[in-house]
C-alpha positions as CSV (number, residue, x, y, z in Angstrom):
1,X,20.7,-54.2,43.0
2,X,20.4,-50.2,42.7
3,X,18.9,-48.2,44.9
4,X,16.4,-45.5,42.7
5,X,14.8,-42.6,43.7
6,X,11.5,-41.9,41.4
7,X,10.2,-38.0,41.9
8,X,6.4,-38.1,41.6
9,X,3.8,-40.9,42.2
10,X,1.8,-40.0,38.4
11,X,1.2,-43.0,36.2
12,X,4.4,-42.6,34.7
13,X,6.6,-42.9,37.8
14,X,4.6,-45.8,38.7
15,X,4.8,-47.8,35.5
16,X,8.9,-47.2,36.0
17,X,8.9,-47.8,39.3
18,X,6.9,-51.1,39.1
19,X,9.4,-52.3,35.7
20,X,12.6,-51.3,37.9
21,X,11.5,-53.6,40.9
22,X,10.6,-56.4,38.7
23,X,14.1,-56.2,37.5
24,X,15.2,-56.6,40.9
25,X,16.1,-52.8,42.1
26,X,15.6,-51.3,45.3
27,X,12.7,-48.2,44.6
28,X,11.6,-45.9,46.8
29,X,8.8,-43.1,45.1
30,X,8.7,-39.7,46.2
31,X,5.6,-37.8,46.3
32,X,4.5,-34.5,47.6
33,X,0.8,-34.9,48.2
34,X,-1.2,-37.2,50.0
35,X,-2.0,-39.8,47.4
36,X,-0.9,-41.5,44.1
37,X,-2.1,-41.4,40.7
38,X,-0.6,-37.5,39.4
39,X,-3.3,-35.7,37.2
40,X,-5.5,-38.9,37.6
41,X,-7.6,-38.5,40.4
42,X,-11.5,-38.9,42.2
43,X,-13.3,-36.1,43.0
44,X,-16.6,-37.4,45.2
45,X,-19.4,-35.8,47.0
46,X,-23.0,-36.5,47.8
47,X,-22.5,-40.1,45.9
48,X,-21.3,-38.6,42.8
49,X,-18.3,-39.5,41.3
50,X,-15.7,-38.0,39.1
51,X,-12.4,-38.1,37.6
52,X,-10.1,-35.4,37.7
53,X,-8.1,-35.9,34.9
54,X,-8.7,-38.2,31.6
55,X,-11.6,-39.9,31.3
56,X,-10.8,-42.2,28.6
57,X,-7.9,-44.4,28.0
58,X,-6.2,-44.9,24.5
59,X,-3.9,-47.5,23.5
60,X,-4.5,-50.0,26.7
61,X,-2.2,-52.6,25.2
62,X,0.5,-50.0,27.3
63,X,-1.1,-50.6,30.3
64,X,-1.4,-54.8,29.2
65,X,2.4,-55.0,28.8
66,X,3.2,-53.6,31.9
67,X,0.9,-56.1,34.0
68,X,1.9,-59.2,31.8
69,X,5.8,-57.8,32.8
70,X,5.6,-56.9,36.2
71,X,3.5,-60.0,37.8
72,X,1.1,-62.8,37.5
73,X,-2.2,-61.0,37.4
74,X,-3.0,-59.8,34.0
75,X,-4.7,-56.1,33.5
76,X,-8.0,-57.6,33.1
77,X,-8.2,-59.1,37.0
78,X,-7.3,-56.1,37.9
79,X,-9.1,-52.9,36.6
80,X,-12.4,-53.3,34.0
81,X,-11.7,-51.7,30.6
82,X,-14.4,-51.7,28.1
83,X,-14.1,-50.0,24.8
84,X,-16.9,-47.4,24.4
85,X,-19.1,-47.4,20.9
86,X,-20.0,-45.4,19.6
87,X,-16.6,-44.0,20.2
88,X,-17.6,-39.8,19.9
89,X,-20.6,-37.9,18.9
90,X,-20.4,-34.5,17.5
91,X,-22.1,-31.5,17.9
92,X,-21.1,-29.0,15.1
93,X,-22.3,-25.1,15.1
94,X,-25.0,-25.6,13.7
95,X,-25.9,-28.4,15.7
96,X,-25.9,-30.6,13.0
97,X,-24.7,-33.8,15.1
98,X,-22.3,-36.8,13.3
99,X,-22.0,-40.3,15.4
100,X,-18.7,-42.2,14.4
101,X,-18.7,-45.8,15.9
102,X,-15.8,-47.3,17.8
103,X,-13.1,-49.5,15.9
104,X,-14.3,-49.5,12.7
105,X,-12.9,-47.3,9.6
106,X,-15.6,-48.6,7.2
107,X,-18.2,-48.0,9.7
108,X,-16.9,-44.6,10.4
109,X,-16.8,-43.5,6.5
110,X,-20.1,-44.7,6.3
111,X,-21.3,-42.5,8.9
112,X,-19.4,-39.1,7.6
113,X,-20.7,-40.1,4.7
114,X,-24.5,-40.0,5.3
115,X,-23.7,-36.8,7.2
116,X,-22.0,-34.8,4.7
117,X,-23.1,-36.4,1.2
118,X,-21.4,-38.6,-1.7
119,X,-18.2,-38.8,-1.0
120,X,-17.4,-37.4,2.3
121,X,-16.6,-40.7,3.2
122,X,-13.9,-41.6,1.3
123,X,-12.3,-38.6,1.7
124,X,-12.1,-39.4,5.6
125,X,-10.8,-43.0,4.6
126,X,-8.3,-41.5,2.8
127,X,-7.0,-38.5,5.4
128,X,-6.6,-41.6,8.0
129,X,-5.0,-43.9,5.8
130,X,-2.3,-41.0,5.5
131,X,-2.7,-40.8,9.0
132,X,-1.8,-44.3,9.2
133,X,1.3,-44.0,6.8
134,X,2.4,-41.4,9.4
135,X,2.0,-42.9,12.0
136,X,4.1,-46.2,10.6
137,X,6.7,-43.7,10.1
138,X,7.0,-42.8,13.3
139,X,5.5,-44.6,15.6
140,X,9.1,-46.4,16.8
141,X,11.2,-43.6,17.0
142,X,8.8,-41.1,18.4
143,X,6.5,-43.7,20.9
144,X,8.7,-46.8,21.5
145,X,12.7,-46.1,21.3
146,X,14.3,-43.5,23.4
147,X,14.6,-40.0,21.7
148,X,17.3,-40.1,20.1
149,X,20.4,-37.3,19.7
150,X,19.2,-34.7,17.3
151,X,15.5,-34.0,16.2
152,X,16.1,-33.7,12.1
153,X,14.5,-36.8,11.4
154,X,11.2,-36.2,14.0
155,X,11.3,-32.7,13.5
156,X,10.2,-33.3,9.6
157,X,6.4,-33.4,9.4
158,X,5.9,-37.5,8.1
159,X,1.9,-36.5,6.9
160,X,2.0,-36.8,3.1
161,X,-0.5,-34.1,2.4
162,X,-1.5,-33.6,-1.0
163,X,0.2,-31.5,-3.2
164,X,-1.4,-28.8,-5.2
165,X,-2.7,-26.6,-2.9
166,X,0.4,-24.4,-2.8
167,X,1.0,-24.6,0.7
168,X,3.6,-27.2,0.2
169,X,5.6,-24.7,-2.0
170,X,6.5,-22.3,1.3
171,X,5.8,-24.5,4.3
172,X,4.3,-27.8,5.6
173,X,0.8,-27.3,6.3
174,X,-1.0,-27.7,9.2
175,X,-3.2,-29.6,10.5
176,X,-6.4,-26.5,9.8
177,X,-5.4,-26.6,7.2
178,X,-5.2,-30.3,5.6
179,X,-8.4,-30.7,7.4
180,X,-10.2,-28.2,5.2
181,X,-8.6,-29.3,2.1
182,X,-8.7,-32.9,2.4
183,X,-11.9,-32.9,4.1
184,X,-13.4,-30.0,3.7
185,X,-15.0,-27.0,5.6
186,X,-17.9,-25.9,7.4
187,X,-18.3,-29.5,8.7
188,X,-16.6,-32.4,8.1
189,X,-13.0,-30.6,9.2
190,X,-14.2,-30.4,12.4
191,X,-14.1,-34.3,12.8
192,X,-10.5,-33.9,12.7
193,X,-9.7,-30.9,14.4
194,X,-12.0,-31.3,17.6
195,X,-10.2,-34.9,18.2
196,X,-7.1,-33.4,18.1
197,X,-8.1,-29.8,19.8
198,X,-9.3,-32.2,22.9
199,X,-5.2,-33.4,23.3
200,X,-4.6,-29.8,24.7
201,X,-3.1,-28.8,20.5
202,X,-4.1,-26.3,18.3
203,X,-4.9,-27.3,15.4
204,X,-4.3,-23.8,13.4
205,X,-0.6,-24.1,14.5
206,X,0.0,-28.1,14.4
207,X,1.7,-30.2,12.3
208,X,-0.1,-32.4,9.9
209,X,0.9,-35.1,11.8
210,X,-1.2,-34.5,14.5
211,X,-3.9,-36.5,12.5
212,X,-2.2,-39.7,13.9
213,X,-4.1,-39.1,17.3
214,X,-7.5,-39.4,15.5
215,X,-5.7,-42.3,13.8
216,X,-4.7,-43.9,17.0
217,X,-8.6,-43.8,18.7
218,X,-10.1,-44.9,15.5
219,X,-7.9,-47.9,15.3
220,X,-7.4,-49.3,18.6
221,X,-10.3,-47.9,20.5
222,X,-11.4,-45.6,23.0
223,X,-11.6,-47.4,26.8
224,X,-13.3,-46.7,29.9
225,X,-12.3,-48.0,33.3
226,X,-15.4,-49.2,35.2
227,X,-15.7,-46.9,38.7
228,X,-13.5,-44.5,36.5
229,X,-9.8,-44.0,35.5
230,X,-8.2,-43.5,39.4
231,X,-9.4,-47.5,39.0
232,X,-6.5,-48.1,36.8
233,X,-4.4,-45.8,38.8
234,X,-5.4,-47.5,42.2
235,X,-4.6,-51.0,39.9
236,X,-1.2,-49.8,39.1
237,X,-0.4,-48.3,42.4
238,X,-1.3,-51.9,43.9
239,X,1.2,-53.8,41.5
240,X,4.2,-51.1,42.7
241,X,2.9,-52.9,46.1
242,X,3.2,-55.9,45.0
243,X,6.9,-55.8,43.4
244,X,8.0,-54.1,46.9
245,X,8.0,-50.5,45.6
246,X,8.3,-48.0,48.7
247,X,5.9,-44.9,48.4
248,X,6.7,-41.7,50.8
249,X,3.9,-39.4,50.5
250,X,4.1,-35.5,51.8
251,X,7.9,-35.5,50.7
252,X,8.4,-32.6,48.5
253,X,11.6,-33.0,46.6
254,X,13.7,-30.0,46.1
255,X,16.7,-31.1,43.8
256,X,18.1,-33.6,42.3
257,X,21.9,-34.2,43.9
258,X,24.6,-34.5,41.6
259,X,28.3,-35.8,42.9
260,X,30.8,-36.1,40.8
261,X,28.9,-35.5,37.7
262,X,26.5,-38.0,38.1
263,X,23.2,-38.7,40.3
264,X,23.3,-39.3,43.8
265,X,20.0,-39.1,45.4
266,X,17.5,-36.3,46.3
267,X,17.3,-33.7,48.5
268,X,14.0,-33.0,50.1
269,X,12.2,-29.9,51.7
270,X,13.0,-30.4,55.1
271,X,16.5,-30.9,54.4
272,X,16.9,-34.3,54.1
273,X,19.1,-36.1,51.7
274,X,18.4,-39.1,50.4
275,X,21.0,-41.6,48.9
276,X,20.5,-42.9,45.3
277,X,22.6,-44.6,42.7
278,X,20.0,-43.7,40.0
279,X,16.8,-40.7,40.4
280,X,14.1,-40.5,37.7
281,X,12.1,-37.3,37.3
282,X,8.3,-38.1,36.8
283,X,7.5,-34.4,37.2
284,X,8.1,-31.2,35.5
285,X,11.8,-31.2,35.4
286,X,12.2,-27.1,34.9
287,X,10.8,-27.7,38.2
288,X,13.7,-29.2,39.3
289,X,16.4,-27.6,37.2
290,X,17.1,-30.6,35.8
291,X,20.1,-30.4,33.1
292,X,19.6,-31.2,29.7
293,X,21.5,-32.3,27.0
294,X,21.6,-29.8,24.4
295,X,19.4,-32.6,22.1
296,X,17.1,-33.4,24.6
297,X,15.7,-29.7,24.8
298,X,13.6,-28.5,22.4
299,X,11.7,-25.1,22.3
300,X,8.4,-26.6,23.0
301,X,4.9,-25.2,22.6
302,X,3.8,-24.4,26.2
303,X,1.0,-26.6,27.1
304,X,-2.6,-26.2,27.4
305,X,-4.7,-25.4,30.8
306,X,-7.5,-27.2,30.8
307,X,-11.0,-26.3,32.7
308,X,-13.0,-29.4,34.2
309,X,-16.9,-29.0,35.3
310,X,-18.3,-31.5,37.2
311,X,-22.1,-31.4,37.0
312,X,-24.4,-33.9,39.0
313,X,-28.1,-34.3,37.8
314,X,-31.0,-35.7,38.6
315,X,-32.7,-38.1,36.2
316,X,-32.0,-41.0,34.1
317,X,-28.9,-41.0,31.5
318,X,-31.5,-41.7,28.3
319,X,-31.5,-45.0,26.6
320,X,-29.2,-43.6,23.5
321,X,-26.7,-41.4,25.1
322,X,-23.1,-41.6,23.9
323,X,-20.5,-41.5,26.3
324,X,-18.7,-38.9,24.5
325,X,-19.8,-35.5,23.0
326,X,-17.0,-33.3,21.3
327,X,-18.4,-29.3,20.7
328,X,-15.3,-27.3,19.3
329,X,-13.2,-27.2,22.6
330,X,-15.0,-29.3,25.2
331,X,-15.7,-32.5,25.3
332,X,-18.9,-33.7,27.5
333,X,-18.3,-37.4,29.3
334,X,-21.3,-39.5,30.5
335,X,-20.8,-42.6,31.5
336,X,-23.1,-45.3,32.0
337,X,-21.8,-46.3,35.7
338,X,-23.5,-47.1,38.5
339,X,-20.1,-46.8,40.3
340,X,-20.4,-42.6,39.4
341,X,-23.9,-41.9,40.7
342,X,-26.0,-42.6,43.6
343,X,-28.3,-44.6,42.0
344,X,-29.9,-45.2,38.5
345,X,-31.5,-42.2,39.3
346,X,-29.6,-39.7,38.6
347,X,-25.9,-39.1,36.1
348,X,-22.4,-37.5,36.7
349,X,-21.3,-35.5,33.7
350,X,-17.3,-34.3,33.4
351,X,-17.3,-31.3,31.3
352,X,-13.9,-30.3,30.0
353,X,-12.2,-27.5,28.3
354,X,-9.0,-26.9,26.8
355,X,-7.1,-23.2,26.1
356,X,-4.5,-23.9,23.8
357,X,-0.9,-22.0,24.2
358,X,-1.6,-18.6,22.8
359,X,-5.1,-18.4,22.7
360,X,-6.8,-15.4,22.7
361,X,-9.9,-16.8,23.8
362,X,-11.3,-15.9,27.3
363,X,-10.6,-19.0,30.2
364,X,-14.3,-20.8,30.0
365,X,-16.6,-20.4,33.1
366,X,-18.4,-22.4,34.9
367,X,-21.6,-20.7,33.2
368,X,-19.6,-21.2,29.8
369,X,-19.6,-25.1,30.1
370,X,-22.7,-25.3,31.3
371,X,-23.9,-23.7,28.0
372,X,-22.1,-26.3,26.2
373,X,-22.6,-29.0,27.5
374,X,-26.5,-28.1,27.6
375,X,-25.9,-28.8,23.8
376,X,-24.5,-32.5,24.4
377,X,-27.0,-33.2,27.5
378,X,-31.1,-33.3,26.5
379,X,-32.5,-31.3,29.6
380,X,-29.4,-30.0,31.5
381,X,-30.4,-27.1,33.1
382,X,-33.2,-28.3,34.2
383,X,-31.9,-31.2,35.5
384,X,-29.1,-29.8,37.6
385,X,-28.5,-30.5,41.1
386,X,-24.9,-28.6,41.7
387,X,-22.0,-28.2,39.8
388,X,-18.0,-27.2,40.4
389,X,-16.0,-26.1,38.8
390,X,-12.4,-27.0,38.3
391,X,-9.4,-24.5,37.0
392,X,-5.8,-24.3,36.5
393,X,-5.2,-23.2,39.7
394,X,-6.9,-25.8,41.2
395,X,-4.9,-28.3,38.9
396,X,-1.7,-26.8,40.4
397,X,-2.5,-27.3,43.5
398,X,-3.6,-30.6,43.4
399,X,-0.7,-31.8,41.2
400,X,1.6,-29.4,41.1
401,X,1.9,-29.0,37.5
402,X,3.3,-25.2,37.2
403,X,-0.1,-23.3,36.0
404,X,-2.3,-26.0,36.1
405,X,-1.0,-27.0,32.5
406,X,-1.5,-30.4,31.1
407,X,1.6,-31.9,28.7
408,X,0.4,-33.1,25.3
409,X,1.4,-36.1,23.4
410,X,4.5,-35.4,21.7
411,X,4.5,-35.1,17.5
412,X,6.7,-35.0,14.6
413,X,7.2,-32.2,12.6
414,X,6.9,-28.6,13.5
415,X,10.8,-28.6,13.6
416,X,10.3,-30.4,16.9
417,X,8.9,-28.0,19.0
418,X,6.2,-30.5,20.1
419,X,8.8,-32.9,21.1
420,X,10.0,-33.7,25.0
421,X,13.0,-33.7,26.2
422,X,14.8,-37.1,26.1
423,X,14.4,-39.7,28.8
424,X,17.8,-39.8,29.0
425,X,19.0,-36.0,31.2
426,X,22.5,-34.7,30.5
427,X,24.3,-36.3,34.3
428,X,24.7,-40.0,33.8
429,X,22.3,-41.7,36.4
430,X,19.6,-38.8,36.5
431,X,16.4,-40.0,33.8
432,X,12.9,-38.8,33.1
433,X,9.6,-39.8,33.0
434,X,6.3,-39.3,33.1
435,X,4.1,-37.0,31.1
436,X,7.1,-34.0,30.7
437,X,9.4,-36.5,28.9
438,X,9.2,-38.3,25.8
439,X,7.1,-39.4,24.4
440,X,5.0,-36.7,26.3
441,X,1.5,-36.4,27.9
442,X,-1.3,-38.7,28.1
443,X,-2.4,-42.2,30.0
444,X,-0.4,-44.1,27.2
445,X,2.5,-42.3,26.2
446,X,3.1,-41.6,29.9
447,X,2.9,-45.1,30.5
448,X,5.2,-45.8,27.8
449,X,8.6,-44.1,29.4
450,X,8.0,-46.4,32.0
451,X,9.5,-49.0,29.5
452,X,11.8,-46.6,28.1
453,X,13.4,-45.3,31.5
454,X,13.5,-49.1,32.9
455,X,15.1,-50.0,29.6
456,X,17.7,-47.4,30.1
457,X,18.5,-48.1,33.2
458,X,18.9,-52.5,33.2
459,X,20.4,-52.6,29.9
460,X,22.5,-49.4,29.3
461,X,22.4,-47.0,27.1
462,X,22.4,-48.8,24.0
463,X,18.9,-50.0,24.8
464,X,16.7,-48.9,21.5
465,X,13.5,-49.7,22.6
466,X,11.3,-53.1,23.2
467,X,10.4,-55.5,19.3
């Protein structure tokens, strides 16, 4: 039995820290706030309710496989996950609106194609179902195996665009760009690009590849966790209970201590050292000065900072409203909970915004999303009890996260700038997790290194990922 150290209390830690118990390993979690959960918290006030970070979960069969493997109780006893349909409405700049329904491809190529005319539609069916080769390609190496030495292979873009256009001849194209020439412009592109522009990536600079995130919703669905997502947070947190996992909260971690040349425990703010045969990172590890292997480091795009409005309004949600609304760069949440609002009442609406690494745009206001979302929500303004608004800074605070940024999923192509460093650090005994490590941000793929870094750990590093 080991004795581990886990640095941060986000969904990632706790998904490692849960598999590493299971397997019989004495884990202690270090956390510097008050509470568990990372980026996914609750913000509350005059019975409102709101999350703090995602709203949506994608790929829950991550979140399945770590209940069926760490305990009795299956995911379903413990947290409520319903997949919302339709899965996104869109409101495009001419507010010309397109509704694409959860789970289905033909149902969603029927729908682009009574927006956009003959043959709209099967020119989305065939975008995803390169999407999908793409994502066949890669979705081992780059979501369930450990990053391996050297990024050649993931750092080619997998998306088999069409040739002709030219672009081939000097460069891989992005993802703008197969958007408009696959889909076309001043409309149906924007299908594409919003889903990915709401992962924090912009799409102007991205790798073809990126179309595997519209891929992934499309295919296996876009969830909600009833009473929101700190629910499967709080469920999570609960099962690190249940396998013995020890949780110290308000300890701020200063290094990571490294005796002859490998890991051996932590060293907190007040001094303290704490002993430890293995310490995983499950925060920002440039926070920590972590050492990397030479592989494990690539010149990443710096992630987005993302703006969240919460908005509280009197009134009914109406009979059709969607749960999700995508405009350009915010994305407009309604949920039909009772568990969010006071009563049936009245409706809590999460407004988000994304600025994408180099963006010359101004940061969003709180009068800025409020316009939007106007757009999304029939009566808005007028039906507007109090809003907040929530920035960077704010997200720093809460979390840590240096600027308030939020990491992305990680992507092939692009030479492998959107990768993350491996899970595997350059000190034998020292691993990361969490949304800074492969395969990078997001509920799933942050729940996914818990079974990478557990992997690593019980069965060495030859472990090449779960079959």
């Amino acid at each position: 039995m080991a004795r581990i150290a886990v640095i941060g209390a986000g969904m990632g830690a706790m998904a490692t820290a849960a598999r590493l118990a299971v397997a019989g390993h004495q884990v202690t979690v270090y956390e510097r706030g008050a509470t568990y959960g990372g980026a996914v918290g609750r913000y509350a006030r005059d019975g409102f309710v709101f999350d703090t970070g995602p709203g949506l979960v994608h790929l829950p069969a991550v979140y399945r496989d770590l209940f069926v493997k760490t305990g009795k109780r299956p995911l379903e006893e413990c947290a409520e996950l319903v997949q919302i349909d339709p899965a996104v409405r869109y409101v495009l700049p001419d507010s010309r609106t397109v509704t694409l329904p959860g789970g289905s491809h033909g149902g969603a190529a029927a729908a682009v194609g009574a927006a956009f005319g003959p043959g709209s539609g099967e020119r989305w069916s065939a975008v995803l179902g390169r999407a999908r080769d793409a994502w066949d390609a890669t979705r081992r190496p780059l979501l369930e195996e450990p990053l391996r030495p050297g990024r050649e292979a993931l750092g080619r873009d997998p998306y088999p665009a069409l040739r002709g256009s030219g672009l081939l001849r000097r460069r891989p194209p992005t993802l703008a760009e197969v958007a408009v020439r696959e889909l076309g412009g001043d409309g149906p592109d924007e299908l594409l690009t919003a889903r990915v522009r709401a992962y924090g990536i912009d799409p102007a600079t991205a790798p073809a590849s990126a179309a595997v995130l519209p891929y992934m919703e499309q295919t296996f669905g876009s969830w909600y966790v009833r009473g929101g997502t700190r629910e499967l947070a709080t469920a999570v947190y609960e099962r690190c209970l249940e396998r013995k996992v020890a949780f110290e909260f308000g300890a701020t971690v200063r290094e990571a201590l490294v005796r002859d040349d490998r890991a051996a425990g932590l060293r907190l703010a007040d001094g303290t050292e704490v002993e430890a045969d293995c310490v995983v990172c499950a925060v920002d590890p440039q926070k920590l000065r972590i050492p990397l292997t030479a592989d494990s480091t690539p010149a990443r795009t710096e992630p987005g900072r993302w703006y969240t409005l919460f908005a509280a309004l009197r009134g009914p949600r109406e009979a059709d409203a969607v749960h999700r609304t995508l405009l350009g760069p915010v994305t407009v949440l309604r949920p039909d909970d009772p568990a969010t609002r006071p009563d049936a009442e009245h409706e809590a609406v999460t407004v988000h915004a994304v600025v994408t690494a180099g963006s010359t745009e101004p940061s969003p206001s709180a009068e800025d999303l409020l316009t939007a979302a106007a757009r999304a929500v029939p009566g808005l303004r007028e039906r507007l009890l109090w809003h907040e608004l929530r920035t960077p800074a704010d997200v720093e605070a809460a979390t840590g996260a240096v600027g308030g940024r939020v990491p992305a999923p990680s992507l092939a192509g692009a030479g492998g700038r959107l990768l993350h460093p491996a899970n595997s650090t350059g000190v034998p005994g020292l691993y990361l997790a969490g949304g800074w490590a492969h395969p990078g941000g997001g509920l799933a793929h942050a729940g996914m290194t818990g079974a990478l870094v557990a992997g690593l750990i019980v069965e060495g590093a030859e472990f090449r990922g779960s079959r």
